[in-house]
C-alpha positions as CSV (number, residue, x, y, z in Angstrom):
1,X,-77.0,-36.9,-37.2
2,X,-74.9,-35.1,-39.8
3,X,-75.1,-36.3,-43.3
4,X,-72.1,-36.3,-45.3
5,X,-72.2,-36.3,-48.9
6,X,-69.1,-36.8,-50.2
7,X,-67.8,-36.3,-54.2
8,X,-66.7,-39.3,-56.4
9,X,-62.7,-38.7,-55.3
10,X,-64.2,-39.2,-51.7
11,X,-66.2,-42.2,-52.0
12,X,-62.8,-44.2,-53.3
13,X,-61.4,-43.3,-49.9
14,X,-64.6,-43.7,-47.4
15,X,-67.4,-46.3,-47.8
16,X,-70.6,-44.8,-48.5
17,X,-74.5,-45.3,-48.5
18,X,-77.1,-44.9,-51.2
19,X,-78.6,-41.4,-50.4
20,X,-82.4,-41.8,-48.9
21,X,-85.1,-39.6,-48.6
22,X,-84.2,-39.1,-45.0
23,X,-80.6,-38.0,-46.3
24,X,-82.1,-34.7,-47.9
25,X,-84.9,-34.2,-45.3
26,X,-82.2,-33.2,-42.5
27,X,-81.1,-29.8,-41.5
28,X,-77.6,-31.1,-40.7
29,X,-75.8,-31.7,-44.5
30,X,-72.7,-31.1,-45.9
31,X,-70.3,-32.1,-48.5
32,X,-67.2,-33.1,-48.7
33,X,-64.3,-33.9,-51.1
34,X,-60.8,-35.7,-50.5
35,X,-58.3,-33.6,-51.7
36,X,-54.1,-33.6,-50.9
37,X,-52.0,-31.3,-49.4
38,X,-48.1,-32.3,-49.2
39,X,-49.1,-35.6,-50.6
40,X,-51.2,-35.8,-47.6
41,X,-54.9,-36.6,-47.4
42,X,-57.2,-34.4,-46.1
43,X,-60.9,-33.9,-46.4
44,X,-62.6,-30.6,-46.8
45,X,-66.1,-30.2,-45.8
46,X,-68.8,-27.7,-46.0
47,X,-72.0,-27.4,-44.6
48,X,-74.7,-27.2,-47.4
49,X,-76.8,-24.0,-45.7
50,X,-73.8,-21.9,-44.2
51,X,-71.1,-22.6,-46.6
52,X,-69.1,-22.9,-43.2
53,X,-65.7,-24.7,-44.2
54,X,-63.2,-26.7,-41.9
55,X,-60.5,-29.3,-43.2
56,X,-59.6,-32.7,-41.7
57,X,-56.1,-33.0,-42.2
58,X,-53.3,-36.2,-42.5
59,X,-56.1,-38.6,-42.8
60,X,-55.5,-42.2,-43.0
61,X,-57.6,-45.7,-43.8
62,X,-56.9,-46.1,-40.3
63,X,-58.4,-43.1,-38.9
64,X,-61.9,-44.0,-40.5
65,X,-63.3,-46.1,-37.9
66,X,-62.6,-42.6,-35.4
67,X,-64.3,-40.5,-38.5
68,X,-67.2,-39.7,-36.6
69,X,-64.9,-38.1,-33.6
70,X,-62.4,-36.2,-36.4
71,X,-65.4,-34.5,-37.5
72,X,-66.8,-33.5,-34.1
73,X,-63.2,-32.2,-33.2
74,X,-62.6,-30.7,-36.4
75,X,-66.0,-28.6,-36.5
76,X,-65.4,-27.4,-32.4
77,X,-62.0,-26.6,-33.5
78,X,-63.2,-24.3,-36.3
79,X,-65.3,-22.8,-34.1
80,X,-63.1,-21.8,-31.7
81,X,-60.9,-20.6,-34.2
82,X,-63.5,-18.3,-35.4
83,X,-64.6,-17.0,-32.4
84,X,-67.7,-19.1,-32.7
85,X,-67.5,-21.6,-29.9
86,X,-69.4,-21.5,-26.7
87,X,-69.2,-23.9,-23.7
88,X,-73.0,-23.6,-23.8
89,X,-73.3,-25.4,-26.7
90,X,-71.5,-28.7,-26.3
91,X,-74.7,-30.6,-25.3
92,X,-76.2,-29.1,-28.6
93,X,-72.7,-30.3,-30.5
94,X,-72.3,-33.5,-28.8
95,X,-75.6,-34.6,-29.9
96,X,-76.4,-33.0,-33.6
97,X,-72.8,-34.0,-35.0
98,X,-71.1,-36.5,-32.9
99,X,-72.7,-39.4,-35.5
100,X,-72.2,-38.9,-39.2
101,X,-73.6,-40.5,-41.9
102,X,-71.6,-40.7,-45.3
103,X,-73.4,-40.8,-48.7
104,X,-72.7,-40.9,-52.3
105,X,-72.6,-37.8,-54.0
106,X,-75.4,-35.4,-54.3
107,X,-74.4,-33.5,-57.6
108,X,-75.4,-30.0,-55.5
109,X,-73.6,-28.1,-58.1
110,X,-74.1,-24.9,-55.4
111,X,-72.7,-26.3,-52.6
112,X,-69.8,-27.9,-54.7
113,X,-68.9,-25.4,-56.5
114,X,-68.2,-23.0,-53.3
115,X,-66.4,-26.4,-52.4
116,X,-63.9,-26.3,-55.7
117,X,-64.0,-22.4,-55.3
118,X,-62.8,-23.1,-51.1
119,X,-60.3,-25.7,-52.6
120,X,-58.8,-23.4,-55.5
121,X,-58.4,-20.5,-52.9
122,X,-56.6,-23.0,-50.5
123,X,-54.5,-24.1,-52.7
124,X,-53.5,-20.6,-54.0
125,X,-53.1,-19.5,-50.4
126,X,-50.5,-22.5,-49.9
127,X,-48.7,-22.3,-53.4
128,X,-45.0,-20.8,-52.6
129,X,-45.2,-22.0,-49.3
130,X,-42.7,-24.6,-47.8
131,X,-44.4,-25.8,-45.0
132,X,-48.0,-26.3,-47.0
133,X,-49.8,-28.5,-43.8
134,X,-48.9,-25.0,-41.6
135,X,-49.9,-22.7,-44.2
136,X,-52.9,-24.8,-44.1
137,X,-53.3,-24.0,-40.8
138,X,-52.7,-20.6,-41.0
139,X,-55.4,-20.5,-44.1
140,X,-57.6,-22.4,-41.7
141,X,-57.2,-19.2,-38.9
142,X,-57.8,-16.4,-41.4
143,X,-59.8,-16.8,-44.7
144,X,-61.3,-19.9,-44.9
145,X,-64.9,-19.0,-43.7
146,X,-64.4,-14.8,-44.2
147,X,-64.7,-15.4,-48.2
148,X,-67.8,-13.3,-49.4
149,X,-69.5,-15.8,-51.2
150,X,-71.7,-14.6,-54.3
151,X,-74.4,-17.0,-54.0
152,X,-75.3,-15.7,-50.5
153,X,-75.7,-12.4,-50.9
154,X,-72.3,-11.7,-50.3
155,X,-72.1,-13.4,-46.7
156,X,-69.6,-15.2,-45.5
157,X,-69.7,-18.9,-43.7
158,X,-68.8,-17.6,-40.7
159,X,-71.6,-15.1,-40.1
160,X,-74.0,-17.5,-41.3
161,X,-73.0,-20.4,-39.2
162,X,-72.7,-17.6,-36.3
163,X,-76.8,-17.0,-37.0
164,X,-77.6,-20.4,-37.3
165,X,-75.9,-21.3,-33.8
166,X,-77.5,-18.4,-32.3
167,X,-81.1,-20.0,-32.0
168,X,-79.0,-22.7,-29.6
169,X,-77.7,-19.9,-27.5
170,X,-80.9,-18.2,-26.6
């Protein structure tokens, strides 16, 4: 089960639950934030112990019912795309993130802030360019989870989530 906790913009777009105790006794959180990208909505999420990014993108009201499956393609996608992906794991992935749970917010200021900081270099990154939802794309293929991030020792999300996957793989 993947909890999703999701920042004030969010929870006008998805419904959400009243966080429980279970919510913050999982290993599987992350939080999330609407944001738009050529007056396009897409949600950005990041897992709370990696800081591993990935982006839904041209989301709808009528792709919420499929949310749960958006998420499970989007997170296999990113890690493909950063050479994290492994037949091997798909039973692991099928049943740890296949079902998501969506919560209000959490106020992590850590987590969201690497969140704002993800968002303000996306949206740098995507600035001068005309076709934003490809540079997006692009962005999604080179930086997003290769950003040394401070609060981590200098890691980046990509080596971390390549560690934590690595327990499945043994």
């Amino acid at each position: 089960m993947v909890n999703i906790f999701c920042t004030k913009k969010l929870e006008g777009f998805v419904t959400t639950e009243e966080r429980t105790l279970e919510s913050y006794t999982s290993d599987n959180n992350w939080n999330a934030q609407l944001i738009f990208i050529d007056r396009k909505k897409c949600i950005y999420l990041i897992h709370k112990r990696t800081l591993y990014a990935f982006l839904i993108l041209n989301i709808s009201k009528k792709d919420l019912p499929n949310l749960d499956q958006l998420f499970l393609n989007g997170f296999i996608a990113q890690l493909k795309i950063d050479n994290l992906y492994n037949p091997v794991l798909d039973n692991y992935l099928k049943e740890n993130y296949s079902c998501i749970k969506l919560f209000k917010t959490d106020n992590d200021q850590k987590t969201l802030g690497t969140l704002r900081d993800g968002t303000s270099h996306l949206k740098f990154y995507i600035e001068n360019e005309h076709d934003k939802i490809k540079a997006v794309n692009r962005h999604q293929h080179q930086t997003i989870n290769i950003i040394p991030i401070g609060s981590r020792k200098f890691k980046c999300g990509k080596d971390m989530m390549k560690k934590e996957l690595e327990c499945f793989l043994a």
